[in-house]
C-alpha positions in Angstrom: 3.7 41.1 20.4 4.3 37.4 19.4 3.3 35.8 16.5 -0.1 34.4 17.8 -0.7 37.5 20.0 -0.6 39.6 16.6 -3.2 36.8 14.7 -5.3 37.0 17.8 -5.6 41.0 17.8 -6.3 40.9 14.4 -8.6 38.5 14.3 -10.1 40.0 17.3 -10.8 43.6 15.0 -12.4 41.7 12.0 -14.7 39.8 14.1 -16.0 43.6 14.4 -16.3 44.0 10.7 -19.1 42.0 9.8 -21.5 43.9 13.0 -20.6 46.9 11.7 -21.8 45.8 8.2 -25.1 44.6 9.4 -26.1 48.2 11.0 -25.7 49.5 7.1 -28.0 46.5 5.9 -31.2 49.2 5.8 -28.9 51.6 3.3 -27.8 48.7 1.3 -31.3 47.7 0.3 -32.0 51.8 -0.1 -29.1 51.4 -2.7 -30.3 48.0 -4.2 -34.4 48.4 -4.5 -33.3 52.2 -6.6 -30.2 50.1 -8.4 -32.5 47.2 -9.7 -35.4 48.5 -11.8 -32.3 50.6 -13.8 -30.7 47.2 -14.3 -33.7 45.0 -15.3 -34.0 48.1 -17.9 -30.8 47.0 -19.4 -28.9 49.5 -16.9 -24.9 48.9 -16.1 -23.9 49.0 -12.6 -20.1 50.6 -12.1 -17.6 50.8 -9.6 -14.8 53.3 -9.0 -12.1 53.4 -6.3 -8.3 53.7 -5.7 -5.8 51.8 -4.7 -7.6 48.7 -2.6 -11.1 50.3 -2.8 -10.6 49.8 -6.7 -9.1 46.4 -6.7 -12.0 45.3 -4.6 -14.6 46.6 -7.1 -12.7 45.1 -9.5 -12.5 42.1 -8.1 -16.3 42.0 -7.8 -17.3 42.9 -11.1 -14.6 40.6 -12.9 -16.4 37.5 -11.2 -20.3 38.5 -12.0 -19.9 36.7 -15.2 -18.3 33.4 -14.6 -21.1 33.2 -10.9 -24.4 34.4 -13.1 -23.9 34.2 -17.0 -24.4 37.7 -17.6 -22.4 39.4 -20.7 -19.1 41.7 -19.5 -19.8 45.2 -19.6 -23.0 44.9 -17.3 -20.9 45.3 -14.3 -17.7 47.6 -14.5 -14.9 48.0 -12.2 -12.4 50.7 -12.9 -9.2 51.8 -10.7 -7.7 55.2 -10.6 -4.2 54.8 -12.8 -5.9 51.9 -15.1 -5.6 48.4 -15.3 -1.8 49.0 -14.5 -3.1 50.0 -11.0 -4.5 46.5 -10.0 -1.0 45.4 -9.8 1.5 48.3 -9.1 0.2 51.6 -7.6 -0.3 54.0 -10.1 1.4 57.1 -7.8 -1.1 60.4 -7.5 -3.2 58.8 -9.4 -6.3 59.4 -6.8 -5.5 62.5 -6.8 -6.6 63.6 -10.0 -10.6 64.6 -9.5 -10.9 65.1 -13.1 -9.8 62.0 -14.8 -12.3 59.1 -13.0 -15.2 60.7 -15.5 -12.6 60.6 -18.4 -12.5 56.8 -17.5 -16.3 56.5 -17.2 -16.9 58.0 -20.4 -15.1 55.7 -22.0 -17.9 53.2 -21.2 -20.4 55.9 -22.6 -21.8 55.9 -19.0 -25.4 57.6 -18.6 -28.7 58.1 -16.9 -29.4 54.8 -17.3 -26.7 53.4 -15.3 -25.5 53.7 -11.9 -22.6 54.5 -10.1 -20.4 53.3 -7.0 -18.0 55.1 -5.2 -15.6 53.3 -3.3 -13.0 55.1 -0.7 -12.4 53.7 2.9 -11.6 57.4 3.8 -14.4 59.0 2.1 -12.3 61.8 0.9 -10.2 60.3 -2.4 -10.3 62.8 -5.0 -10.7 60.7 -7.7 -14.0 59.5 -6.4 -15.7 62.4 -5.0 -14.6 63.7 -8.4 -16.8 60.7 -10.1 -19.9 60.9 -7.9 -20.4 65.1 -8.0 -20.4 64.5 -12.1 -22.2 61.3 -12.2 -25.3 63.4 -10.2 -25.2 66.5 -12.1 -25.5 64.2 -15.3 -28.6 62.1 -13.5 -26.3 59.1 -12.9 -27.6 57.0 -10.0 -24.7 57.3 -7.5 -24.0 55.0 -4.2 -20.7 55.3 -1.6 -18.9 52.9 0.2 -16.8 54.1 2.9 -15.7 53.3 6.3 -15.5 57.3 7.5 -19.1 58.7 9.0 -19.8 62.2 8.0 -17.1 62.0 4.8 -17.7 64.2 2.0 -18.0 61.0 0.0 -21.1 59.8 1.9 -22.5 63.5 1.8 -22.7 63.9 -1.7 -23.5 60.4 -2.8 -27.4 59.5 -3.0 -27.2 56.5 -1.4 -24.2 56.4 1.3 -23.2 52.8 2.8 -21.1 53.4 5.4 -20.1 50.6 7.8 -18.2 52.1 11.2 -15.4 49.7 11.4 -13.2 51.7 13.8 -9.5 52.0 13.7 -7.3 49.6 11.8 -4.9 47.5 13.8 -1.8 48.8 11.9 -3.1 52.9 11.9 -4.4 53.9 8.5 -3.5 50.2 6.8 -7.5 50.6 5.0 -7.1 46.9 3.0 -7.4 45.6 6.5 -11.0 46.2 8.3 -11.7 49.0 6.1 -11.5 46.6 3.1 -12.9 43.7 4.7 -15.9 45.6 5.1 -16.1 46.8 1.7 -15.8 43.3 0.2 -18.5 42.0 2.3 -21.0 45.2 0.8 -19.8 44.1 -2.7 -20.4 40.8 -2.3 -24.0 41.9 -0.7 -25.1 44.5 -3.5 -23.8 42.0 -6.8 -25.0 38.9 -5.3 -28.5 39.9 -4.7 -28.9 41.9 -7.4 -28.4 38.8 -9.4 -30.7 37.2 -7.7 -33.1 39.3 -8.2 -32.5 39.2 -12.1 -33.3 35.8 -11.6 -29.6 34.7 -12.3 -29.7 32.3 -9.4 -32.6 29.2 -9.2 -33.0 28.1 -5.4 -29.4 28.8 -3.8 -28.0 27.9 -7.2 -25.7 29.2 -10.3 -27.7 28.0 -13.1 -26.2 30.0 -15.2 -22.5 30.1 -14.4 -19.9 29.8 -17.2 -18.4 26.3 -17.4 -15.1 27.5 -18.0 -13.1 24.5 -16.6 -13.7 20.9 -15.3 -14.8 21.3 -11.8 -17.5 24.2 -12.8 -19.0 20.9 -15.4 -18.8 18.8 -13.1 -20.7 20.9 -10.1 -23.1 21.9 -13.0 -23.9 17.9 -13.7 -24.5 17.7 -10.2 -27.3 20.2 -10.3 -28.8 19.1 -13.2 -28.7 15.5 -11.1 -30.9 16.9 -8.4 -33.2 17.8 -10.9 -33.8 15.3 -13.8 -34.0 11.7 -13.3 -31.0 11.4 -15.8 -27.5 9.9 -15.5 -24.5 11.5 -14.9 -22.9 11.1 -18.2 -26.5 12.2 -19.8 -26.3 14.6 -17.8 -22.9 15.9 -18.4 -23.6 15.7 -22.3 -26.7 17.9 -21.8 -24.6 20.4 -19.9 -22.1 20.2 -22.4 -24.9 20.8 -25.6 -26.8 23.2 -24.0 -23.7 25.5 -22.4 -25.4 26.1 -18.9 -27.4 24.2 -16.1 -30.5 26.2 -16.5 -30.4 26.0 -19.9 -29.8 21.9 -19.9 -32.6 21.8 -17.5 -35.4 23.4 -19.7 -34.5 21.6 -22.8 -34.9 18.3 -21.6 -38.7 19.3 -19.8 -39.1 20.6 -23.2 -38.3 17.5 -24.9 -40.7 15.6 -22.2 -43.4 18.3 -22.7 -43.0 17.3 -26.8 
């Protein structure tokens, strides 16, 4: 094929992606209404894959508290092979079935919490090896994979499983397979926040202002809600750490 014959055909298969996510959309909120009352009870949410799945969780988790302003540690992703693994494959190291609840218990994991599996194939040791333990020790569990009938999505309580078909380059899973998976992260983290009431309209009121543009989108917000000026605004953001935060003090200071 030629170069824009090849970006066509791909882009052709991911245009599938996204359907094939919507027909899980009724498991997804399964997963989420039994995932939120164990988080608004001080519940963590985890993630475990290999290779891509595991980057992607990852991924996912690392950005929850820059977006909402919720403490690390409330939502986990760990890779098979350890943090070495996001980088450089960690060889075998899906293989081993015993060692993913080694790296839970390092986070002292328990009822309380709940678990996600995450294997395009549905099969990866590692995983299943995580789920079968996490629900003989009453762990809430969850599966994310792309393979219909897997013994991932068999064992796991709540199995989300988008049917994204055969990858354009056979058995490459951080294409579709991936794809897919991201868009189900993004999905189950984002609304979950929003249902904790991390999110105020459409907006991140309680992001982390961990560089200029972030302050400067947060002054912005606070614009569109307090008849202020930008540099009061900007100083209030500044004092108070956090656009939701800046908001309530000064109706406060009006109230007083």
């Amino acid at each position: 094929m030629s170069t824009l014959e090849l970006l066509t055909n791909i882009n052709r298969e991911d245009q599938t992606v996204a359907v094939a996510v919507e027909k899980e959309i009724p498991n997804i909120e399964k997963f989420i209404d039994a995932c939120l009352p164990k988080m608004k009870a001080g519940g963590r949410l985890f993630y475990i894959g290999a290779g891509t799945s595991g980057r992607l969780g990852i991924v996912d988790a690392s950005e929850c508290p820059p977006t909402f302003g919720i403490p690390h540690g409330i939502v986990v992703g760990i890779i098979a092979g350890g943090d070495h693994a996001i980088r450089k494959a960690v060889e075998f190291a899906e293989d081993d079935k015993e060692q993913a609840w080694k790296d839970l218990e390092a986070y002292q994991i328990n009822e309380n919490d709940t678990l996600v599996g995450i294997a395009a194939s549905g099969s990866t040791p590692y995983v299943l090896g995580a789920i079968e333990t996490a629900n003989q020790k009453g762990v809430l569990t969850a599966a994310i994979s792309c393979n219909p009938g897997s013994p991932l999505s068999q064992i796991a309580k709540f199995p989300i499983t988008p049917m994204v078909g055969p990858e354009f380059i056979t058995g490459s899973t951080r294409m579709k397979s991936g794809t897919a998976q991201k868009l189900v992260l993004n999905m189950i983290s984002s609304t979950l926040m929003i249902r904790l009431g991390r999110v105020k309209g459409n907006k991140m009121v309680d992001m982390q202002l961990s560089n200029d543009k972030l302050i400067d989108r947060g002054v912005r917000m606070i614009l569109q809600e307090l008849p202020i000026s930008y540099e009061e605004a900007k100083s209030l953001l500044i004092q108070e750490g956090s656009v939701r935060k800046a908001v309530e003090f000064y109706v406060n200071q009006l109230k007083n």
